[in-house]
C-alpha positions, 0 to 999 in steps of 0.5 A, a space after each residue: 473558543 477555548 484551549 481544546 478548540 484553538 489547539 484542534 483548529 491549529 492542528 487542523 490548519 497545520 495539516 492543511 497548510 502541509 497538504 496545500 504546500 505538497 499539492 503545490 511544491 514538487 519536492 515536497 509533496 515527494 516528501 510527504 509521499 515517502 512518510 505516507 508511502 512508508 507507513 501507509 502504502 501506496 503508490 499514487 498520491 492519492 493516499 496521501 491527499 485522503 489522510 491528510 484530508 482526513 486529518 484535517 476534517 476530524 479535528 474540525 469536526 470534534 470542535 463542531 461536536 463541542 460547540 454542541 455539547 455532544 462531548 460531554 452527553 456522550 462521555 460516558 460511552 467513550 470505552 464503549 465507543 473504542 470496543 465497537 470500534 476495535 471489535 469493527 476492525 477485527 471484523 474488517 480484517 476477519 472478512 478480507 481473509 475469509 475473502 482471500 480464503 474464498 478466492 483462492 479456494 475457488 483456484 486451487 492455489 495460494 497466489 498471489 492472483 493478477 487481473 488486469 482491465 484494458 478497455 478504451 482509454 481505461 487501463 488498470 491492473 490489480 495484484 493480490 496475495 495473502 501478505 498484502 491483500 487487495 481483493 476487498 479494495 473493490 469496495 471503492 469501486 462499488 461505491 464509485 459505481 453506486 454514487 455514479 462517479 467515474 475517476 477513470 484510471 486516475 487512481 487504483 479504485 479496485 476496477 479489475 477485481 470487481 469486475 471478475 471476482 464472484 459475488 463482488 457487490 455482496 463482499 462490497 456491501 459488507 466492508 461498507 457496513 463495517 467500515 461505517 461502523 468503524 469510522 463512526 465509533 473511531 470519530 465518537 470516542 475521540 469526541 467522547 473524550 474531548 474533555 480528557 484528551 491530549 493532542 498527542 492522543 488525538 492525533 495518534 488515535 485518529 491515525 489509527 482509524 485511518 490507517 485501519 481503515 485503509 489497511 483493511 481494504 488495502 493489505 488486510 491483517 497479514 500486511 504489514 501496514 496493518 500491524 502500524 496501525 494496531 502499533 498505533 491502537 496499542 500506543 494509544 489504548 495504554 497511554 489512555 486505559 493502561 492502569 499503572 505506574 513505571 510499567 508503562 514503557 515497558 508494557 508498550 515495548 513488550 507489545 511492540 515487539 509482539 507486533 515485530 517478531 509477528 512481523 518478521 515470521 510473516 516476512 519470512 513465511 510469506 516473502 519479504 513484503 513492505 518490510 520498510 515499516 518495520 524500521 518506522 515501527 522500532 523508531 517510535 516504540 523505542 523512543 517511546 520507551 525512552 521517553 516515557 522511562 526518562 519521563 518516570 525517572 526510571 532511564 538509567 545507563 545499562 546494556 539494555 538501554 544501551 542495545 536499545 540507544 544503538 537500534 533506534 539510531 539504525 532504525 532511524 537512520 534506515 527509516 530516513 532512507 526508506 522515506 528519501 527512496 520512497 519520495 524521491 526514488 530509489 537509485 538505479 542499482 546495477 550489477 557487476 557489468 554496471 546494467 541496471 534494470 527497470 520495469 515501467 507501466 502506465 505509458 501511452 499506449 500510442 507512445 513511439 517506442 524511439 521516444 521512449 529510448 530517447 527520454 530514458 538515453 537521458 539517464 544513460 546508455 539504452 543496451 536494452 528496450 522491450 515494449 508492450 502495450 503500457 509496459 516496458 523494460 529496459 537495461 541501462 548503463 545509468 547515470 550516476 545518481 539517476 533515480 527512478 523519480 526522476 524517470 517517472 517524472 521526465 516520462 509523464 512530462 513528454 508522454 503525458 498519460 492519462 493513468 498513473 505511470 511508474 517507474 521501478 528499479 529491478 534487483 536483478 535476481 533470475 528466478 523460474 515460476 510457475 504461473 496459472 493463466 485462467 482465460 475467464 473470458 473464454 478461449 473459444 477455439 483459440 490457441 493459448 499460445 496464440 497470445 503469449 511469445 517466447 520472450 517479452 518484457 525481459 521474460 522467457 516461457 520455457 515451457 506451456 501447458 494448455 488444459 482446454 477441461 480447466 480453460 487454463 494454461 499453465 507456463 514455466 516463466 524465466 526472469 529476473 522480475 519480481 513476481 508482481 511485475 512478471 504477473 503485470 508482464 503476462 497480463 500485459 502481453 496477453 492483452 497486447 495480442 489481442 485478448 478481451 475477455 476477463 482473464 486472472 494469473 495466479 502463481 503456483 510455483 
């Protein structure tokens, strides 16, 4: 075994060791789960199992390849492997937003859209918005379906957008090939280069195949995920094909803030969404900048450098935090009267409502408990220090769900919106108002519209919820009355 290879097993160990001590040390796999959460996404650690699986299957795999000579027959090709490999994730990411396109075009409106499954033990909901798109992750249900696999609700496998968007195996069929493509080429290039590359390359590399994989079934272009990921492409592009000397910090820094003013204009037109990565983003392209400049002899003392010193600090800072709220929960923020609000879903939907005040009384006083099927709200003089983790945690110990559960801290901001209810299912002879009440889950219906030509009703909603969780609410309790039929709610005001 030579340098290369003993430098990829211990890599490869490396990672496994991680995986298996998150998998077994609570507080540290909440670690692992905020870096994960805060560059990838994801709520489940589901994610965080894939990636560090995968990070730890490729290295194998190159010392596979090298034992073969398949490195040194295919060196060649290695610029050719990372054309189609970009040229593949383009298409990915061009195919999610003609997707969304498709969809939004066949409702007349911008989103976001909701659906939501409830069918025996199976409960699951799905969001989609052009910000963070996730239509195409019905994808993994495809393949789950095809290979006759059954997670149940274990995790988000994209269930409730299959199950009602048109044409959902031909757009699965497609991200499938591209993605093949993608990761294949991904794999080839880095085995290519296996006689030129450095364990830093290969490891930034194969993180940009990962998180461009992902983020094209999950978040798509106009996320901010995927930015990350063609950050990490362009890290590694120059630092391996960039020909020059003492410009290349400065054409990474460049790049690099490309990426984040595109960002802040996509936050800003599109709403503030997943913008935590940004921080992460500053973080590693400054200390790039630093690094490579001190490297070149070419850091000096001036305003620039000086600017650059105090916002990598921030970013550091600010990112640290990110990952500690991420992994370990945010703190419950409440208002001038010392109420903080949280929304949770993914209870039991058998679970008695005392209990459920009772385990939440253990963080503080309960002034306020609304529940709805796997949903609740509820208003709390909380604790302090009490961080939503630690809800989640001390819910899923007494309740045991069989889903995923999630806790999450709601800024109380009070907001009216539009929303479309669109009864796929069929109403049939039914009232729409017959499945929504006047109030629910800390919401009010200020005014419906029903128009029985559209098979749609149209409501004006109060709350002081985040948009998901009103979506997630009216999903909720129009499933809670009794409605079984394929249903989806889009916001149009």
């Amino acid at each position: 075994m030579d340098k290369t290879e003993r430098n990829l097993l211990l890599m490869s160990a490396a990672f496994l060791i991680a995986l298996i001590l998150g998998l077994l040390i609570g507080p540290f796999q909440n670690l692992l789960h905020g870096i994960i959460q805060n560059a990838f996404g994801g709520y489940s650690p589901g994610k965080m199992i894939l990636i560090f699986s995968w990070l730890v299957a490729v290295p194998l795999i190159a010392i596979g390849a090298r034992r073969a000579g398949m490195h040194s027959k295919i060196a060649k090709h290695g610029p050719l492997f990372l054309k189609v490999f970009a040229v593949f994730c383009v298409l990915g990411y061009a195919l999610g937003l003609l997707q969304f396109n498709f969809y939004a075009t066949q409702f007349n409106a911008l989103g976001p859209f909701a659906t939501m499954i409830s069918s025996g033990d199976y409960i699951n909901w799905e969001a989609s918005k052009l910000s963070h798109n996730h239509f195409p992750k019905l994808t993994l249900y495809a393949v789950e379906k095809a290979l006759g696999l059954n997670f149940s609700n274990k995790f988000d496998d994209g269930r409730p957008w299959f199950e009602v968007f048109p044409q959902a195996g031909a757009f699965a069929l497609a991200f499938v090939m591209i993605l093949i493509v993608a990761i294949a080429s991904g794999i080839l290039h880095l085995i290519s280069r296996l006689q030129k590359i450095c364990l830093f390359d290969f490891a930034v590399f194969e993180l940009a195949v990962i998180s461009a994989t992902i983020t094209i079934l999950d978040g798509g272009i106009a996320s901010s995920y995927a930015i990350f990921a063609i950050f990490l492409f362009i890290l590694y592009y120059l630092r391996n094909y960039f020909e020059g000397h003492g410009k290349q910090a400065m054409h990474l820094l460049a790049l690099f803030a490309t990426a984040f003013v595109f960002l802040i204009v996509s936050a800003l037109v599109m709403g503030l969404s997943d913008i935590f990565v940004m921080p992460t983003m500053l973080l590693i392209g400054i200390a790039y900048y630093f690094y490579k400049s001190l490297g070149e002899n070419a850091l000096s003392l001036n305003l620039w450098n000086s600017a650059l010193a105090i916002v990598l600090v921030v970013s550091a800072s600010v990112a640290a935090m990110n990952i500690a709220n991420l992994g370990f929960g945010s703190p419950l923020m409440a208002d001038e009267k010392g109420i903080s609000r949280v929304f949770i879903y993914g209870l039991p939907t058998d679970a008695d409502e005392g209990q459920l005040r009772g385990i939440l009384a253990q963080f503080g006083e309960v002034e306020q408990l609304s529940r709805t099927h796997w949903a609740a709200y509820a208003e709390i003089k909380a604790n302090a220090g009490a961080r939503t983790k630690a809800i989640e945690k001390a819910l899923a110990e007494s309740l045991k769900p069989s889903s995923y559960l999630y806790v999450e801290d709601v800024f109380p901001l009070m907001r009216i919106s539009i929303y479309r209810i669109h009864w796929l299912g069929g109403l049939e002879n039914s009232d729409a108002s017959k499945f929504l009440e006047n109030e629910f889950l800390g919401n009010e219906i200020i005014e419906i519209q029903h128009n029985a030509e559209e098979n749609a009703t149209t409501i004006a909603l109060k709350s002081e919820l985040e948009t998901n969780w009103q979506m997630l609410s009216i999903l909720t309790e129009i499933r809670s009355r009794g409605y079984e039929g394929k249903l989806m709610v889009a916001r149009v005001g």
